[in-house]
N, C-alpha and C positions, 0 to 999 in steps of 0.2 A: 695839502694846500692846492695844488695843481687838480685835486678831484675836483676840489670844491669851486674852483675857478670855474671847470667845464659843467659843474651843476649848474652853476651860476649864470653861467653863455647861453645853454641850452633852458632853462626856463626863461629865459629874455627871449631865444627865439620860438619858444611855445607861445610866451605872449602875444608877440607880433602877430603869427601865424593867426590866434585865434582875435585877434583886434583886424585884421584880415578881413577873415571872416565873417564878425559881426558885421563889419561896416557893410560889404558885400551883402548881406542880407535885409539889411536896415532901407529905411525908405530917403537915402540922401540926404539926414534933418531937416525931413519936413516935418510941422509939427501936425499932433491930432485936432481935428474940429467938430466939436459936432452941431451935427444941422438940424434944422427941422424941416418936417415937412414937405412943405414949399421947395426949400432949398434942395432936396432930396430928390424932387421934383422935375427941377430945373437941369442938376447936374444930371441926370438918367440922360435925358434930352441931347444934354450937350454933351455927352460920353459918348452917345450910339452914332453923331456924326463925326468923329475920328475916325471914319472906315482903314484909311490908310495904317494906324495904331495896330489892328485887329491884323491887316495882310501883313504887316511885317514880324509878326508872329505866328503867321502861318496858320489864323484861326478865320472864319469867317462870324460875326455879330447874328445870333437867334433873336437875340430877346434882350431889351435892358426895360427894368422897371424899378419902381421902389415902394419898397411897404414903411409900415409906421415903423420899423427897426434900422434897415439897410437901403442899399440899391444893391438889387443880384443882376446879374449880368451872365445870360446865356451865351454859349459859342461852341461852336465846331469847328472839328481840323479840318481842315480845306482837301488834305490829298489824302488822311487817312482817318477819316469821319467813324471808324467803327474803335478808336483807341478815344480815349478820354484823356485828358490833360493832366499832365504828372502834375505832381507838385511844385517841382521848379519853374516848370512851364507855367503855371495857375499864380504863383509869386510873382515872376516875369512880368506877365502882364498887368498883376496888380499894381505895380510900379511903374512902368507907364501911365493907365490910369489915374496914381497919384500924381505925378507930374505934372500931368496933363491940367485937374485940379487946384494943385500949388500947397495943398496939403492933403495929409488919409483921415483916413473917413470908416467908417463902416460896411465893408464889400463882402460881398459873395461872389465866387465866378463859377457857375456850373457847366458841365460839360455835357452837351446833347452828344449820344453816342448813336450811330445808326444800328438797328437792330438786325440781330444772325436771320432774322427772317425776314422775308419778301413783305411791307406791309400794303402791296397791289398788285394784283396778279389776274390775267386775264388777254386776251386775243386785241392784237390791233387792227382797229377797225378807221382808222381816219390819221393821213400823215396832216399839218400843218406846220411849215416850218421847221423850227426846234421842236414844236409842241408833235405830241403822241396822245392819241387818244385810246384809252386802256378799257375795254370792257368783259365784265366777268359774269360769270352766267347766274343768270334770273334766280330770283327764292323764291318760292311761291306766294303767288299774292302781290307780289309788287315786282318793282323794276327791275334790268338787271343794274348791276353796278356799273357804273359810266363816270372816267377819270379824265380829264385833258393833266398829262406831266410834262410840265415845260423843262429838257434838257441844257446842260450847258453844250455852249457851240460846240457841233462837230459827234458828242455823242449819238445821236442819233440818224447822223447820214446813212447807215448802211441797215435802216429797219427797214422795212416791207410790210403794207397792208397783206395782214392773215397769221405773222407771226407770233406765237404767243410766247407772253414774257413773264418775266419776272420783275418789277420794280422797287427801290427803298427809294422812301421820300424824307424832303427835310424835316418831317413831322407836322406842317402848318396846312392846316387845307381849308381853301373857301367852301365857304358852305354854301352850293349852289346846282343845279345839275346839267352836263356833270359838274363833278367834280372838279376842282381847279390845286394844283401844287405842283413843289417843282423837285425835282426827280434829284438823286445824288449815286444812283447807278442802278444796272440792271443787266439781266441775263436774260439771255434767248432761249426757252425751254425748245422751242419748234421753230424751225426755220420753212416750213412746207407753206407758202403760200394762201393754198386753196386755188379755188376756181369758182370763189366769191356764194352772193347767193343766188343769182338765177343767170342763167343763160339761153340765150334766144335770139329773136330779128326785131333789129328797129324799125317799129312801122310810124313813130310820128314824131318829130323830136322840135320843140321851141331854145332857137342857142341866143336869136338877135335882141328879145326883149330888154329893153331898157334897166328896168327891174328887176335885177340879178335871183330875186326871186320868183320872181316866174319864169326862171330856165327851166327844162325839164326833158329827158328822154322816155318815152314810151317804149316797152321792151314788149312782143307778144302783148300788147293793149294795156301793161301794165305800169303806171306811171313812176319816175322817180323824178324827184327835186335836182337837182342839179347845186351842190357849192361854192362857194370862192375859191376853196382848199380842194375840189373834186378832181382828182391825181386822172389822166389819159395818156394809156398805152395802145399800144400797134403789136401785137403780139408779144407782149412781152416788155417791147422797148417803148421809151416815155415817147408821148405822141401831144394831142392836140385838143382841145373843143374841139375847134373849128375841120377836122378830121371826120367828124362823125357824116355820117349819113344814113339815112333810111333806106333799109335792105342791109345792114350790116350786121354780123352774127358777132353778137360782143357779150362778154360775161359783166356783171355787174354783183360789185362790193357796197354794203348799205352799213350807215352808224351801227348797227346792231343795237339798238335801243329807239323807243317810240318818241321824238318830240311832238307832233301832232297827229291824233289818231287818226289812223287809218292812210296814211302819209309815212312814204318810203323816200330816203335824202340816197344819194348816192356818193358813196366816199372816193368808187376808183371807178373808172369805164376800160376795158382791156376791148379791143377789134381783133375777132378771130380771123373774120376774113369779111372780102366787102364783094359786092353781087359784079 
């Protein structure tokens, strides 16, 4: 009798346990809807503005769209972009998104995973802010590959026009040239600088024009553009425009790609020494 009591307690509390469970995994009773179209539409829309939803799960929003079946919904880990979303994690969120809703629906949640390989790789040739301009050498017959990778703050303080890297991207890239996307990490293969592409005296240099593009320093008679983003050093350490002067023996760093033939931009200006 006493067996069968404690059989009896202990399936009671198997029960529980897995009524637990269930509800734990269940969507709150919410009930199912289904939508069409339009409305599949609409909720895509209004899902991918819950950014806040997405950071408190530690994913950031790729992609929300919807086909004639579902709405799938892209995302990435935020601090470790190369693991993909368990299961619990991909459930997690699907509940939230039900919530958010008021009832479930038909989802997919996929996980963009960054790939084991670099998918940009090449010499930096122009700082801009965050942004890194990434260029990789010529194929024959056409250009070479030219990337602008916009990092997040702080990644990119300690790069140097000349080092060559290594980058992975979120995957989305404007189609434009260059290139435009925004970087989720990257490795320094070379830290050697260079000593740019030519070095010489400036014999004529335009700094005051109006028209920021018609700046320009003359090296040994040979012209370059001048940029907004055109980095100026003093041997090494950051310097000035307004520094430069004619007689002065300075190396110069160019985009390493042609935007107008025959037409040299100048990405860094280094002052070796001044007369």
């Amino acid at each position: 009798m006493l067996r069968e009591k404690r059989k009896h307690t202990l399936w009671i509390a198997l029960l529980a346990m897995l009524a637990i469970a269930v509800g734990g995994c269940g969507h709150s009773g919410l009930s199912r809807k289904n939508i069409n179209q339009p409305e599949r539409d609409r909720l895509s829309q209004e899902l991918s503005l819950h950014r806040e939803i997405f950071a408190e799960r530690g994913v950031q929003l790729k992609s929300s769209y919807s086909t004639n079946e579902r709405i799938v919904i892209e995302v990435r880990k935020s601090k470790a972009p190369w693991e993909a979303l368990s299961t619990e994690e991909t459930e997690r969120l699907k509940q939230d998104l039900y919530e958010i809703a008021g009832y479930t629906f038909d989802l997919r949640i996929d996980s963009f995973v960054m790939p084991k390989q670099a998918d940009i790789t090449g010499t930096i040739t122009a700082l801009d802010g965050n942004r890194v301009l990434v260029v990789g050498e010529a194929k024959a017959g056409s250009n070479s590959s030219a990337t602008w990778v916009r990092f997040p703050s702080g990644l990119a303080e300690e790069l140097r026009i000349g080092y060559q890297i290594n980058a992975w991207s979120d995957g989305m890239f404007e189609e434009s040239y260059p290139v435009q996307t925004s970087g989720l990490q990257l490795q320094v293969v070379e830290f050697e600088a260079g000593k740019g592409e030519h070095e010489g005296t400036i014999t004529d240099l335009s700094l005051d024009d109006t028209d920021v593009a018609q700046r320009y320093i003359e090296v040994d008679q040979r012209k370059y553009r001048l940029l907004p983003y055109t980095k100026y050093k003093a041997n090494g350490e950051t310097g000035a425009q307004e520094n430069l002067n004619i007689g002065d023996n300075v190396q110069v760093w160019t985009l390493g790609y042609e935007i107008v033939p025959e037409e040299k931009f100048a990405s860094q200006i280094n002052v070796l020494s001044s007369p």
